[in-house]
FIBA-51489 format. One record per residue (C-alpha): x, y, z. Coordinates in steps of 0.05 Angstrom, whole numbers, padded with zeros to 5 digits, always signed. Example, Ala and Ser with C-alpha at 12.3 -4.5 7.8 and 13.67 -1.06 7.14 Angstrom:
# residues 2
+00246-00090+00156
+00273-00021+00143
***
This chain:
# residues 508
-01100-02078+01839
-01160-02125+01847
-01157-02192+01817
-01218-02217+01781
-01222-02301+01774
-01227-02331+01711
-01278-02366+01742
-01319-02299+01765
-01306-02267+01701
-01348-02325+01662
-01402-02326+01706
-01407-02252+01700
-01396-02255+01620
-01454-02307+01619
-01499-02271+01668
-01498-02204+01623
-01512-02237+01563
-01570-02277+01596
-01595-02212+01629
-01601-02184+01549
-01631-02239+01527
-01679-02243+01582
-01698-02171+01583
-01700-02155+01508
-01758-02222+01502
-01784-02188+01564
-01790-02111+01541
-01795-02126+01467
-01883-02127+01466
-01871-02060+01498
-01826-02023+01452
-01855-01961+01412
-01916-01953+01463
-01929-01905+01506
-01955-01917+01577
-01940-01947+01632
-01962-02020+01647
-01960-02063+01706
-01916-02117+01686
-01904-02195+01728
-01877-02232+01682
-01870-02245+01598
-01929-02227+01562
-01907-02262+01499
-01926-02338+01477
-01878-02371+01510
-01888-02432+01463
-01833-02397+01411
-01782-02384+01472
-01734-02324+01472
-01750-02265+01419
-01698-02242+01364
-01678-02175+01381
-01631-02123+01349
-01596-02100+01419
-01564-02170+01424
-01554-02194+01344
-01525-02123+01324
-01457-02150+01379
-01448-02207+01340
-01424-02169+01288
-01382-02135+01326
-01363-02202+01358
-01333-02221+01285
-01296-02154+01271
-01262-02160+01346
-01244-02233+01338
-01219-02213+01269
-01174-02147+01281
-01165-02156+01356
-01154-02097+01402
-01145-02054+01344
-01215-02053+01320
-01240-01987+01304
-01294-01945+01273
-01264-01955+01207
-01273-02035+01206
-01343-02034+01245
-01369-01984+01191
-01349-02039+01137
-01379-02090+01179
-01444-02032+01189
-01452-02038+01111
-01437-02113+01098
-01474-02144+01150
-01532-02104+01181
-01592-02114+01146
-01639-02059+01172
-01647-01996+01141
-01699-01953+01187
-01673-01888+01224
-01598-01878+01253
-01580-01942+01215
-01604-01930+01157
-01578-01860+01153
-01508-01885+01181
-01510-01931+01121
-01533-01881+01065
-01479-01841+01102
-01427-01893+01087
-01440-01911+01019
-01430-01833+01001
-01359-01841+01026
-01376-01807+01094
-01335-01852+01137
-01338-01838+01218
-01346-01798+01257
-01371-01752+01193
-01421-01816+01186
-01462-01807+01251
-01483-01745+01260
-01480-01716+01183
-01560-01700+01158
-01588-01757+01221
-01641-01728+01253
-01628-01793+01294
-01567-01791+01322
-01592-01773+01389
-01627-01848+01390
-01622-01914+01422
-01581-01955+01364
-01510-01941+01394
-01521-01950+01478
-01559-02019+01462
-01493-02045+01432
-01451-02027+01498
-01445-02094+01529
-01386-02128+01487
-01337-02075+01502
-01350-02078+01575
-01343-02150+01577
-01268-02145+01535
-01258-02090+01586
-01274-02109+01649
-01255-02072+01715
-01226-02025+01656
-01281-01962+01644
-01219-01925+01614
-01220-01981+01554
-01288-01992+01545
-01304-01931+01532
-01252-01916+01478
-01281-01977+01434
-01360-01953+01455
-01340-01887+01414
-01310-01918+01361
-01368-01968+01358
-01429-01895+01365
-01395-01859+01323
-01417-01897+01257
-01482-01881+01260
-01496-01834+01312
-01470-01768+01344
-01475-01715+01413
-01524-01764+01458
-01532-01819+01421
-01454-01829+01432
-01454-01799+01496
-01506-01850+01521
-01462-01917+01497
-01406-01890+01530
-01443-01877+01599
-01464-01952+01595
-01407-01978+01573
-01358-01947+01629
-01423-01971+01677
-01416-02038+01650
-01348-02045+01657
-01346-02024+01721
-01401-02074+01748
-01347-02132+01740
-01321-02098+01804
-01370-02050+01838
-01451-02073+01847
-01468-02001+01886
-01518-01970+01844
-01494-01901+01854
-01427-01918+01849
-01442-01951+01784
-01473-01888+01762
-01422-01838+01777
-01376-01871+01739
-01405-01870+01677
-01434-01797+01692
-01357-01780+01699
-01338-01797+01628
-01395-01754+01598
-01410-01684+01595
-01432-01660+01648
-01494-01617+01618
-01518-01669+01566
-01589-01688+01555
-01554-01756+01583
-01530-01736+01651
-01593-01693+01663
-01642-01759+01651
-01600-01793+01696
-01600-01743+01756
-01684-01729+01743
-01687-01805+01756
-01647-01811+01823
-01679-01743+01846
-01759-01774+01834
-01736-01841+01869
-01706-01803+01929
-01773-01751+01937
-01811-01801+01945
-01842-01810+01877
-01879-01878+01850
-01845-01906+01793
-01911-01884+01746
-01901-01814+01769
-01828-01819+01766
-01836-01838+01688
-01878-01779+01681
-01828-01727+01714
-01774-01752+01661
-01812-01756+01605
-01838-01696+01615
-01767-01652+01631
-01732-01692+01583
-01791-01706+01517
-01778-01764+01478
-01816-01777+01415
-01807-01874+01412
-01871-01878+01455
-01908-01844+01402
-01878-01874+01332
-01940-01925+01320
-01998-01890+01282
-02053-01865+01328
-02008-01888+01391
-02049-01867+01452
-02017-01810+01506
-02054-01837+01568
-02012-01787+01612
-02019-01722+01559
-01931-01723+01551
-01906-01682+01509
-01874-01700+01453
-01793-01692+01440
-01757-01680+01376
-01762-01735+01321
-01701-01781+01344
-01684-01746+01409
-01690-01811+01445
-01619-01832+01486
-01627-01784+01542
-01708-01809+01561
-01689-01879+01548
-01636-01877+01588
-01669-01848+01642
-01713-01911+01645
-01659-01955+01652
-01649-01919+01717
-01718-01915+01743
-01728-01990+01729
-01658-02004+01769
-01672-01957+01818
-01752-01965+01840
-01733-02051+01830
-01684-02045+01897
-01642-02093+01878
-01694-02149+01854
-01676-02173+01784
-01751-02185+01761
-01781-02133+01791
-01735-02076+01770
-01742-02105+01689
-01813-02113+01694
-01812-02038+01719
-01772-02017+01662
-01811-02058+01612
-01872-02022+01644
-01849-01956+01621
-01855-01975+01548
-01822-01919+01493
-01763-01961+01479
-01779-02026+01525
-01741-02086+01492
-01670-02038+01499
-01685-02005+01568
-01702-02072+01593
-01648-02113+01554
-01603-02061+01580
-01621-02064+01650
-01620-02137+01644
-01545-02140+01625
-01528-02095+01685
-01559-02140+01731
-01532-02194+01705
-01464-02168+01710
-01478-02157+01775
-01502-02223+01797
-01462-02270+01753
-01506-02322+01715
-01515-02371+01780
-01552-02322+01813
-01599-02304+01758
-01667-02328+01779
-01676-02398+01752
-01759-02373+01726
-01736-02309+01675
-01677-02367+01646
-01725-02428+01638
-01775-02401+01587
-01722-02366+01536
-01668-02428+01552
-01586-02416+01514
-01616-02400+01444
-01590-02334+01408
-01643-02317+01351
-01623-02257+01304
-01665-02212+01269
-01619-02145+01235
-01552-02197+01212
-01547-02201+01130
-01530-02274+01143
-01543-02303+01067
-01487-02256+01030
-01436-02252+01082
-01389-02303+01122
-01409-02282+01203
-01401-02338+01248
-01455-02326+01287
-01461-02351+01352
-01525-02395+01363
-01533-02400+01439
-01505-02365+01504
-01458-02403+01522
-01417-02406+01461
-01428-02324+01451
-01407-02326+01528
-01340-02378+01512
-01325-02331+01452
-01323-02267+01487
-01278-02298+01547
-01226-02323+01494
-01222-02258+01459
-01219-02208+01521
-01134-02227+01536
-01139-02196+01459
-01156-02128+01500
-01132-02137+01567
-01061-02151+01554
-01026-02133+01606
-01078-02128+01659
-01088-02213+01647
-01048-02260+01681
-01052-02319+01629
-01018-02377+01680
-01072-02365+01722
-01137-02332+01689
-01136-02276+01733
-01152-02205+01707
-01126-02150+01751
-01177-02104+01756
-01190-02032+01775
-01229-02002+01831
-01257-01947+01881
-01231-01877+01852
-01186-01910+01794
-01259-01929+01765
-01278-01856+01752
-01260-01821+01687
-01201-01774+01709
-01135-01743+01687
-01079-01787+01662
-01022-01775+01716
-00957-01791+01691
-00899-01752+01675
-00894-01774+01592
-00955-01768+01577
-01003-01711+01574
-01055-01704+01630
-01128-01718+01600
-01195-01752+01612
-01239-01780+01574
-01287-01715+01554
-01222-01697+01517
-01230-01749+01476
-01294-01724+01438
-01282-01687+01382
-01304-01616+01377
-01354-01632+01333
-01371-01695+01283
-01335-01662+01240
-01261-01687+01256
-01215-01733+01224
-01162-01774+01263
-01111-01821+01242
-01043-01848+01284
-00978-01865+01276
-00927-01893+01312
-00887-01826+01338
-00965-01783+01344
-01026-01785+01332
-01066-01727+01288
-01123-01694+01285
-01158-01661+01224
-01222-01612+01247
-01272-01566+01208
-01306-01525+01265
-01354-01494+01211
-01370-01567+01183
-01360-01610+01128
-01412-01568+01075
-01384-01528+01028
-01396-01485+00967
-01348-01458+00909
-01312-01396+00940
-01323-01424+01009
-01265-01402+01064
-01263-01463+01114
-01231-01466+01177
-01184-01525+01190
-01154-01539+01257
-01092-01592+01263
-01082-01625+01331
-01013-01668+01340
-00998-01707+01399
-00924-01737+01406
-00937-01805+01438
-00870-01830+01429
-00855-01847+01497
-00819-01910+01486
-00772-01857+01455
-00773-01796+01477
-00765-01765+01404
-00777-01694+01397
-00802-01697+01317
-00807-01649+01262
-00887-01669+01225
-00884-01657+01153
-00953-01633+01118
-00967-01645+01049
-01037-01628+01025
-01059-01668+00971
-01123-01620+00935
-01180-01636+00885
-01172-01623+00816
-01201-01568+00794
-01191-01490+00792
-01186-01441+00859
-01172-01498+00920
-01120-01470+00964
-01088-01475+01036
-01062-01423+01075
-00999-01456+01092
-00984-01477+01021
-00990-01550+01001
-00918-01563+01039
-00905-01548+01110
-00880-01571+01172
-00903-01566+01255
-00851-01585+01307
-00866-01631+01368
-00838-01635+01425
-00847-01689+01483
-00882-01683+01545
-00809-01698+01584
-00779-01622+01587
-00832-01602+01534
-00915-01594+01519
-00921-01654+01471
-00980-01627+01431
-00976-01576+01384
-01041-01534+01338
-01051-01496+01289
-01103-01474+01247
-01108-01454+01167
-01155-01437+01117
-01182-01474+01051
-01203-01444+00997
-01257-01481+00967
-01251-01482+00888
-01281-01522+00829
-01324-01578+00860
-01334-01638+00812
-01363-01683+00857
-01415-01679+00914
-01369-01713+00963
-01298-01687+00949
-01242-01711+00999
-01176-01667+01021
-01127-01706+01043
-01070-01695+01089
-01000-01730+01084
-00962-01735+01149
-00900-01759+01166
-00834-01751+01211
-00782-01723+01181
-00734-01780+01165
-00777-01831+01187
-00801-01883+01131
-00876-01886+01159
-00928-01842+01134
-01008-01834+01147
-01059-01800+01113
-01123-01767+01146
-01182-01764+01093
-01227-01701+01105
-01294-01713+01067
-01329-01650+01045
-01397-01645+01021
-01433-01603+00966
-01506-01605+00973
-01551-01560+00933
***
């Protein structure tokens, strides 16, 4: 493997979160307009220095809950964090909250009733997991899902995980096309996502000016953030995309600006700044790439002097809560350094600093080869809808789905899949799972297998290792509008249990 300095890895760490700062002030006058603008240099009074901005302040939560639970953090403990700490209450986050406090916890949170969970919220939040990751795409991305999922679903999760695996990668590789087919490889192929993405390399490479490029993608691939200020002009006539469906354009932008800039790190953000809709997080995005990319020393020294090492915050509850909140650069940049052995583990070398790092082929989302463990990528890894329920023990992990969804009515029949995985490779255990179904009160609620059962599992070593099934529930007197099924499982003869939660919800 490739070794990454400790040395390399700062300046990296530091250049990314200078690139956000620097492009969010930069793109920030620009967000919610629709146009495109010729751009040199910040348009803002540069008497009050860098801008607040939600794409940056929304990590430092997530700073907190990582330096809190470690490598273990998941969508669970953000989603606390979501409620406690983030102030905002407009579109996805708002509706991820709302979600929350009715007892909808994730991935149920993101996508249930938000006609924004195809939006920008989750992809502007990618950079901390790439930087406790790095060289590591196949991590990042794990911890970008758990981080979209609380308050967004289908693109706006697909899009965080395409820049976090991009991100992530960028400690190592600096080809732009390389950089891109990676984090194409660890999303769907057909997603409004991937499609952005290939509309923006196919303009650049006919020939197309960056303005007409814009046009091409906004007009395959409608967004509707350009036109959210009342009486927003349409210079160009675009149409205009479903309420919310904003990830895949946005994204899109992020690649024009990187693509039409060749390589120059002010003229590729003042071209994505230029493009408006969502400026401040295509151009804080694009600004973290680069800086990734060039490390902090080669940053040019006239974007860094106006904005200077201070963090300002904007969305963070900070009067009923206890974040430490970092208040420059450099100590967000020292903080994130000391946590990533937290995640790295074994790839970190801690007599030296070095981080052994992955590259070429080993960068690209692909099939787990070894001989334990079942072969999968990364697309296997999204549920089959935002309707699934996971939890994990020791000996397997489980999986609780409702392919028809979570809403349901007296007399309803629901489908309910159960996934098991043995992942006891450290003991080869074939395991016996016992079920016990633990149903509301009230009259008529059922299960097909009867509130007892059992599922053998067998390994992966002379066996398949996952096992399915799939029952019925028979919905009966509902009490409450959010009433929860839960499922017991254990091993049999094994002292450890876990319980997977499957919210259901009445509405009228």
């Amino acid at each position: 493997m490739k070794k990454l300095t400790k040395e390399q890895y700062y300046d990296k760490v530091r250049g990314c979160w200078f690139g956000k700062n620097i492009g969010g002030t930069l793109g920030a006058p620009f967000e919610a307009y629709r146009g495109a603008y010729d751009v040199e240099f910040y348009t803002h009074d540069l008497a009050t220095g860098v801008l607040p901005n939600d794409d940056l302040d929304l990590q430092l939560a997530w700073l907190n809950a990582a330096e809190r639970h470690g490598a273990s953090v998941n969508s669970k403990i953000l989603a606390e964090y979501w409620i406690s700490c983030i102030g905002p209450n407009w579109a996805e986050y708002g509706v991820g909250k709302a979600n929350l406090r009715m007892g909808l916890v994730p991935p149920l949170s993101g996508g249930y009733t938000n006609a924004f969970k195809d939006s920008n919220g989750a992809w502007i939040r990618s950079e901390l997991w790439a930087c406790l990751c790095p060289g590591h795409p196949e991590r990042a991305v794990k911890y970008a899902y758990e981080d979209a999922s609380v308050d967004h679903a289908d693109e706006g999760v697909y899009s965080e995980v395409f820049t976090a695996a991009l991100e992530s990668a960028a400690f190592v590789e600096s080809g732009l096309r390389e950089l891109v087919d990676i984090g194409l490889s660890y999303i769907p192929e057909d997603c409004g996502v991937a499609k952005a993405v290939k509309i923006a390399i196919e303009a650049y490479e006919s020939g197309l000016t960056w303005k007409e490029a814009r046009i091409k993608l906004l007009t395959e691939i409608p967004g509707s953030f350009g036109a959210q200020r009342p009486g927003a002009p349409n210079p160009d006539n675009l149409p205009l995309g479903p309420w919310g469906y904003d990830a895949p354009s946005n994204i899109g932008l992020v690649i024009i600006g990187w693509l039409y800039g060749e390589g120059d790190f002010g003229k590729s953000i003042c071209i994505a700044a230029g493009c408006a809709e969502d400026g401040d997080c295509t151009t804080a995005t694009l600004g973290s790439i680069l800086g990734i990319i060039l490390g902090e020393k080669k940053l040019p020294q006239k974007w860094l002097d106006p904005i200077g090492d201070e963090i300002k915050t904007i969305s963070l509850n900070l009067i009923n809560t206890m974040l430490e909140v970092p208040q420059t650069v450099t100590e967000l940049t020292n903080r994130t350094c000391a946590l990533m052995p937290a995640f790295m583990n074994k790839y970190y070398d801690y007599m030296t600093g070095e981080i052994s790092v992955s590259e070429g082929k080993e960068l690209f989302d692909k099939p787990q080869e070894t001989w334990m463990i079942k072969p999968y990528c990364f697309h296997d890894y999204y549920p089959e809808s935002f309707t699934a329920y996971t939890a994990e023990h020791p000996l397997f992990k489980i999986r609780v789905t409702l392919p028809e969804g979570a809403s349901i009515h007296s007399g309803d029949v629901k489908k309910v899949k159960i996934d098991a995985e043995n992942t006891s490779t450290f003991m080869g255990n074939q395991l016996w799972l016992e079920f016990r179904w633990l149903l509301p009160e009230g009259e008529g609620w059922s299960i097909s297998s009867g509130t007892r059962s059992a599922m053998f599992l067998n390994t992966y070593h002379c066996g398949t290792g996952h096992a399915e099934t799939e029952l019925e529930l028979c919905v009966g007197e509902i009490r409450e509008p959010i009433t929860t099924v839960v499922l017991e499982v254990s091993a049999h003869d094994r002292p450890v249990k876990v319980y997977v939660p499957v919210e259901l919800v009445c509405e009228a």
